[in-house]
C-alpha angles and dihedrals in degrees: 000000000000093000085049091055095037088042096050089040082053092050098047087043085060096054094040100063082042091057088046087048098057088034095075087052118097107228097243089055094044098058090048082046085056104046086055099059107138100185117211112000130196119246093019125105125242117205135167138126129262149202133211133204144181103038139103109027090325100302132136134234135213129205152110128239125195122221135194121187098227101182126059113239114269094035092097105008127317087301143091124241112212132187122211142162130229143195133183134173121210116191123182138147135177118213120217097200114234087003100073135263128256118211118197123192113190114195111189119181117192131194102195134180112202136193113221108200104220109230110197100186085064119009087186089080116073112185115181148167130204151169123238135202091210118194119185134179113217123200126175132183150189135210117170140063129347105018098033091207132004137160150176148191143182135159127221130191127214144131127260137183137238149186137181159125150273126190107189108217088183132002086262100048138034132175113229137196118199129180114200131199112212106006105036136003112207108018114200120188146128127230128216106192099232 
């Protein structure tokens, strides 16, 4: 339930700051704006927050990841390949009443490279698919009976695929889904172009 309520809150808050940002657009503006949407460049960063849900026992992470188009159009395809890097942070714990409580944090860093497919009957949407290295620190505690206090961490290291979407409101920001296989399953986020 409360991945369900932090996960709607972050979707509206998404769409919130894209509606601000039109807002402050006169209408006029907005449609030439939007007729010069070039979609993913090459040599220019990428940066925004992002949420995921739906992993790890039901909890939510939170993060940002930065990304840089590397190749020109044409030179594999008609597409770009980009290179990024990512980090989230899950957090959850369960209480057993008199028994104790356990708390788990879970920090993945990825370091990702992404083709964007260049659609050139509308350049506002940016569809892409990508490989990750993922890296993440686990930790794990206890706190009840028994053992007062106890913990635990470890780190592991493997790859991990990916495949989303952008859709550029203006030519500076952009709201993306991502669904991750490995390291996250339904990737929220939204993108300004730095």
């Amino acid at each position: 339930m409360r991945s369900k309520i932090v996960g709607s809150i972050a979707l509206f808050g998404i769409f919130a700051l894209s509606a601000a940002a039109n807002a402050q657009t006169p209408a006029i503006a907005q449609t030439a704006a939007n007729a010069q949407t070039e979609g993913f460049q090459t040599k220019t960063f990428y940066a925004g927050p992002r949420i995921w849900l739906g992993n790890l026992n039901g909890a939510v992470a939170f993060g940002a990841q930065v990304e840089r188009g590397f190749s020109k159009p044409g030179a594999y395809g008609s597409g770009v390949i980009s290179g990024g890097v990512g980090i989230d942070v899950y957090s959850w714990s369960h209480d057993y009443g008199s028994f104790g409580s356990y708390h788990y944090s879970v920090v993945p860093v990825q370091v990702f490279g992404n083709y964007h497919f260049a659609l050139a009957s509308n350049k506002r949407i940016d569809p892409y698919v990508g490989l990750a290295l993922v890296y993440q620190h686990v930790s794990a505690s206890w706190k009840g009976s028994g053992i007062s206090t106890a913990s635990a961490s470890g780190s592991s290291t493997d790859f991990a695929g990916q495949a989303g979407v952008r859709y550029f409101i203006s030519n500076r920001f952009a709201v993306q889904g991502q669904v991750g296989f490995g390291y996250g399953t339904l990737g929220l986020g939204a993108t300004w172009r730095l």
